[in-house]
PASEBA-1860 file (N, C-alpha, C; in nm, 3 decimals):
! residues 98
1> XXXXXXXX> 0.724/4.651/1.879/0.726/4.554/1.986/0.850/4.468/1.970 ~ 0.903/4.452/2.079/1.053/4.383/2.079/0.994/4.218/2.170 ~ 1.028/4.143/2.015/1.086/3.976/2.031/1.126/3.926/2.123 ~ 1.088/3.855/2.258/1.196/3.790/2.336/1.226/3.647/2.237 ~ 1.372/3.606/2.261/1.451/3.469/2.215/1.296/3.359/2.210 ~ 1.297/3.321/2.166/1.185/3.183/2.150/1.071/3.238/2.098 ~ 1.027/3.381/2.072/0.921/3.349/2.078/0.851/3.379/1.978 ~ 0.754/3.336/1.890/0.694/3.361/1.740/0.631/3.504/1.757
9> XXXXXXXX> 0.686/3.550/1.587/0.613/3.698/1.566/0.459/3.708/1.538 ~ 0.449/3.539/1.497/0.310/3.545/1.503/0.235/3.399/1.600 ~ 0.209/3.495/1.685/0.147/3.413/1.766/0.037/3.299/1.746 ~ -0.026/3.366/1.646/-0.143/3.276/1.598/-0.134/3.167/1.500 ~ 0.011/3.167/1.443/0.036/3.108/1.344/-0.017/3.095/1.184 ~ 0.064/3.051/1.094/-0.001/3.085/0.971/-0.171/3.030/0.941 ~ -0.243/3.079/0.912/-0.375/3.029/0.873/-0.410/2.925/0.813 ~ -0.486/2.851/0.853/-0.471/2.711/0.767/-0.524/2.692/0.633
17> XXXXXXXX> -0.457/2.615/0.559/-0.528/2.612/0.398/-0.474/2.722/0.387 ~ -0.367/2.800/0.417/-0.292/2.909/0.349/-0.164/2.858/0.233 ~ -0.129/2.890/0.145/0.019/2.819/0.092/0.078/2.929/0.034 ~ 0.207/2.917/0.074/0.335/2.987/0.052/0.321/3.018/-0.090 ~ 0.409/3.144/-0.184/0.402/3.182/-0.267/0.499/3.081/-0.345 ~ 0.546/3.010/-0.298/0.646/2.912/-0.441/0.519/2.848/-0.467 ~ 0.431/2.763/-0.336/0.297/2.656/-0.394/0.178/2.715/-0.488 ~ 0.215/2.876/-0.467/0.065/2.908/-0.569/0.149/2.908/-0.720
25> XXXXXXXX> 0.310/2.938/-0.700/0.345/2.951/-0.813/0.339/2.801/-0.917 ~ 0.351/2.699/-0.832/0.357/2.588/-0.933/0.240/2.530/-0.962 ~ 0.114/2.593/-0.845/-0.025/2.564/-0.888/-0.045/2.626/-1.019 ~ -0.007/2.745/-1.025/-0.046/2.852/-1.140/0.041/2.762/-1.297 ~ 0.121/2.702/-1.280/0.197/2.639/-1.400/0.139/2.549/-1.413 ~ 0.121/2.436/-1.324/0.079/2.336/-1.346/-0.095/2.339/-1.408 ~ -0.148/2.445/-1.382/-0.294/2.489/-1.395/-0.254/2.527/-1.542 ~ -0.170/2.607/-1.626/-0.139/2.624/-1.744/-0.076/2.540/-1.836
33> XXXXXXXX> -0.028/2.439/-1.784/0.027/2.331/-1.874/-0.082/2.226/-1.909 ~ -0.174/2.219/-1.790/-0.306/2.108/-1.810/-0.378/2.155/-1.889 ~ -0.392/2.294/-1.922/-0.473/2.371/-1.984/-0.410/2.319/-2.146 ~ -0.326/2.357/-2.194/-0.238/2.354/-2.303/-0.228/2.174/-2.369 ~ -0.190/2.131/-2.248/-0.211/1.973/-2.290/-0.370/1.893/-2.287 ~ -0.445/1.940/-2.254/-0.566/1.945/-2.259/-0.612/1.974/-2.406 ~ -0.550/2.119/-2.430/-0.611/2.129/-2.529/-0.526/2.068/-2.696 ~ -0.445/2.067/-2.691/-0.367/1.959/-2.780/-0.392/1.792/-2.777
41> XXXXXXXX> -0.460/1.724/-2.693/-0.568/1.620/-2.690/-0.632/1.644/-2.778 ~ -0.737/1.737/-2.725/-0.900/1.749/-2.774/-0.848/1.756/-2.945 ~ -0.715/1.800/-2.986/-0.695/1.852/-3.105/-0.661/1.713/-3.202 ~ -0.582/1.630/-3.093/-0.519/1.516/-3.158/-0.675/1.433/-3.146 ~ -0.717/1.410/-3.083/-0.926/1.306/-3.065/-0.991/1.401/-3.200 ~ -0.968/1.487/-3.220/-1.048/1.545/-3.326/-0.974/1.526/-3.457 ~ -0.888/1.522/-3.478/-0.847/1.473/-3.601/-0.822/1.333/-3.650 ~ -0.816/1.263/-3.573/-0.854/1.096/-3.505/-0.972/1.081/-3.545
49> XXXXXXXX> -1.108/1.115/-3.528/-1.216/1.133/-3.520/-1.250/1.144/-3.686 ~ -1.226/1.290/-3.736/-1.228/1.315/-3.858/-1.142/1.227/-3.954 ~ -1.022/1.115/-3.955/-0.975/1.084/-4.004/-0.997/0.946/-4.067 ~ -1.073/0.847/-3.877/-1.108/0.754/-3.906/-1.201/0.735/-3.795 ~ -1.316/0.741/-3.813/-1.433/0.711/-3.707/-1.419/0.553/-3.622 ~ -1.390/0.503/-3.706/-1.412/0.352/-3.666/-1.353/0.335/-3.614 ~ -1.179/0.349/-3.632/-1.082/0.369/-3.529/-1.075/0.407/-3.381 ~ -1.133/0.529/-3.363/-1.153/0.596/-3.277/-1.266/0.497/-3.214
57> XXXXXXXX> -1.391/0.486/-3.284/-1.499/0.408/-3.144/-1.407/0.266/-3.109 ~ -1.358/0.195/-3.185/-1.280/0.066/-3.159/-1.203/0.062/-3.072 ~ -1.094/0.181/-3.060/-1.088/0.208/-2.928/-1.120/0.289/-2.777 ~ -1.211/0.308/-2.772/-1.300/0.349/-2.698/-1.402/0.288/-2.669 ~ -1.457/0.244/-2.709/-1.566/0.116/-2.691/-1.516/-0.043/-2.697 ~ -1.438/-0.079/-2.754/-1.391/-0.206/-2.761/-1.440/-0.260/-2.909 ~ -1.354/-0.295/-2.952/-1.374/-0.413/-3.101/-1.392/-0.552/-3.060 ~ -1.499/-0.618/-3.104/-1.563/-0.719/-3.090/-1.387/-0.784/-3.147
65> XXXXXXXX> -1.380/-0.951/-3.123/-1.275/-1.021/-3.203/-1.326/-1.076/-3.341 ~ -1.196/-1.062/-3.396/-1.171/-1.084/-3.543/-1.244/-1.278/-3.552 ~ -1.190/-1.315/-3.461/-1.204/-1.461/-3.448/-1.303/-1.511/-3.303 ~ -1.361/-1.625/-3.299/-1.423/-1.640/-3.169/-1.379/-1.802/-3.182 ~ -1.313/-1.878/-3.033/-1.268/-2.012/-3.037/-1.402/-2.034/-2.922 ~ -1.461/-2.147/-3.000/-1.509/-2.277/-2.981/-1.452/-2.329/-2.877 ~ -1.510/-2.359/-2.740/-1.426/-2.463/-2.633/-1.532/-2.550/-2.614 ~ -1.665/-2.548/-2.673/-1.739/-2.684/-2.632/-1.810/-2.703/-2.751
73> XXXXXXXX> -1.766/-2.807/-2.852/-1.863/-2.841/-3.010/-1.961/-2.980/-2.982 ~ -2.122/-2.909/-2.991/-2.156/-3.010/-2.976/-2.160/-3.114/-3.063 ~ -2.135/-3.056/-3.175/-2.127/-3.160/-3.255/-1.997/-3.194/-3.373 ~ -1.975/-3.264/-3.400/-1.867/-3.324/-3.458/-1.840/-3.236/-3.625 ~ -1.979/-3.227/-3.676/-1.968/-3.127/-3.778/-1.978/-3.004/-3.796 ~ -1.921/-2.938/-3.628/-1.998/-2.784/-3.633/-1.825/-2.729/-3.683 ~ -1.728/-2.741/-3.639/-1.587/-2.649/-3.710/-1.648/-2.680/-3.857 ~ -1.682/-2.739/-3.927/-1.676/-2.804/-4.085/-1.789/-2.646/-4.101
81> XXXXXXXX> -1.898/-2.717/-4.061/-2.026/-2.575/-4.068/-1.981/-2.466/-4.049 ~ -1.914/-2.404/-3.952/-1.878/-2.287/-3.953/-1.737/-2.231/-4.067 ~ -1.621/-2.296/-4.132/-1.557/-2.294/-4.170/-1.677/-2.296/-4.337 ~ -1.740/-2.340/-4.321/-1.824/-2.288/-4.477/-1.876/-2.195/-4.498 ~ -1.973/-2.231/-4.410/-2.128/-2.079/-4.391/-2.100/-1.978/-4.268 ~ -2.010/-1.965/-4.220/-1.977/-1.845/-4.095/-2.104/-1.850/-4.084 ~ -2.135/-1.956/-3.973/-2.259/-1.916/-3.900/-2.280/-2.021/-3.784 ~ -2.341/-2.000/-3.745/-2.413/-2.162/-3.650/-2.507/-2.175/-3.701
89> XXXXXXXX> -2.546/-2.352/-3.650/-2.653/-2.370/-3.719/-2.823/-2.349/-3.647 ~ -2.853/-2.341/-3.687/-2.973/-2.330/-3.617/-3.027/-2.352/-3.497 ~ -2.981/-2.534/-3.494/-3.013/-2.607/-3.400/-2.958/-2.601/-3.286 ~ -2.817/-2.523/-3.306/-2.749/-2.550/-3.159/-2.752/-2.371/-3.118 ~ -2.805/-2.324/-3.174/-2.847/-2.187/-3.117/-2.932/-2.179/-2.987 ~ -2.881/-2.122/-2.902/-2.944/-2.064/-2.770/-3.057/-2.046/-2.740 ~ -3.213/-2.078/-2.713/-3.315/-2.077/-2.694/-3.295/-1.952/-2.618 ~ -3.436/-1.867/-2.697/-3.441/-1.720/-2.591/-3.506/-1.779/-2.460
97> XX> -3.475/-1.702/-2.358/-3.564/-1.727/-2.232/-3.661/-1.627/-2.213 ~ -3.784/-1.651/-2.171/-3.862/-1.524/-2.134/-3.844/-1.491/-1.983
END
């Protein structure tokens, strides 16, 4: 069948959700490099893991702080109390609620 000037060989046009052979080619790489770096993770978390546990949940879960600042003392001797006995005292402890 002979082409007139203008006019497409395919009438129907390409199919949709079709992609050209360069796009499957860099799907196909990019699908093999995630694979590869994927798995060199899992390799580096596992020896992380095995090396130092604590490390690993600390960051992943969060580490509580080393230190906690005081912005409201009710009382005048609580830095003194805590700077001895790392603790609070009793009294100014939080009543549970039911």
């Amino acid at each position: 069948m002979v082409w007139k000037k203008g006019e497409s060989g395919n009438a129907d046009g390409r199919p949709k959700d079709s992609k050209n052979k360069a796009t499957l080619l860099k799907e196909e790489r990019r699908a093999i490099f995630d694979a590869k770096a994927s798995e060199r993770w899992d390799k580096i978390i596992d020896d992380l893991i095995a090396k130092n546990p604590t490390y690993v949940a600390d960051q992943f879960l969060g580490k509580s702080p080393d230190k906690v600042e005081v912005t409201e003392v009710p009382y005048d001797d609580l830095d003194d109390h805590l700077q001895k006995n790392n603790s609070v005292p009793k009294d100014t402890e939080d009543e549970e609620e039911d």
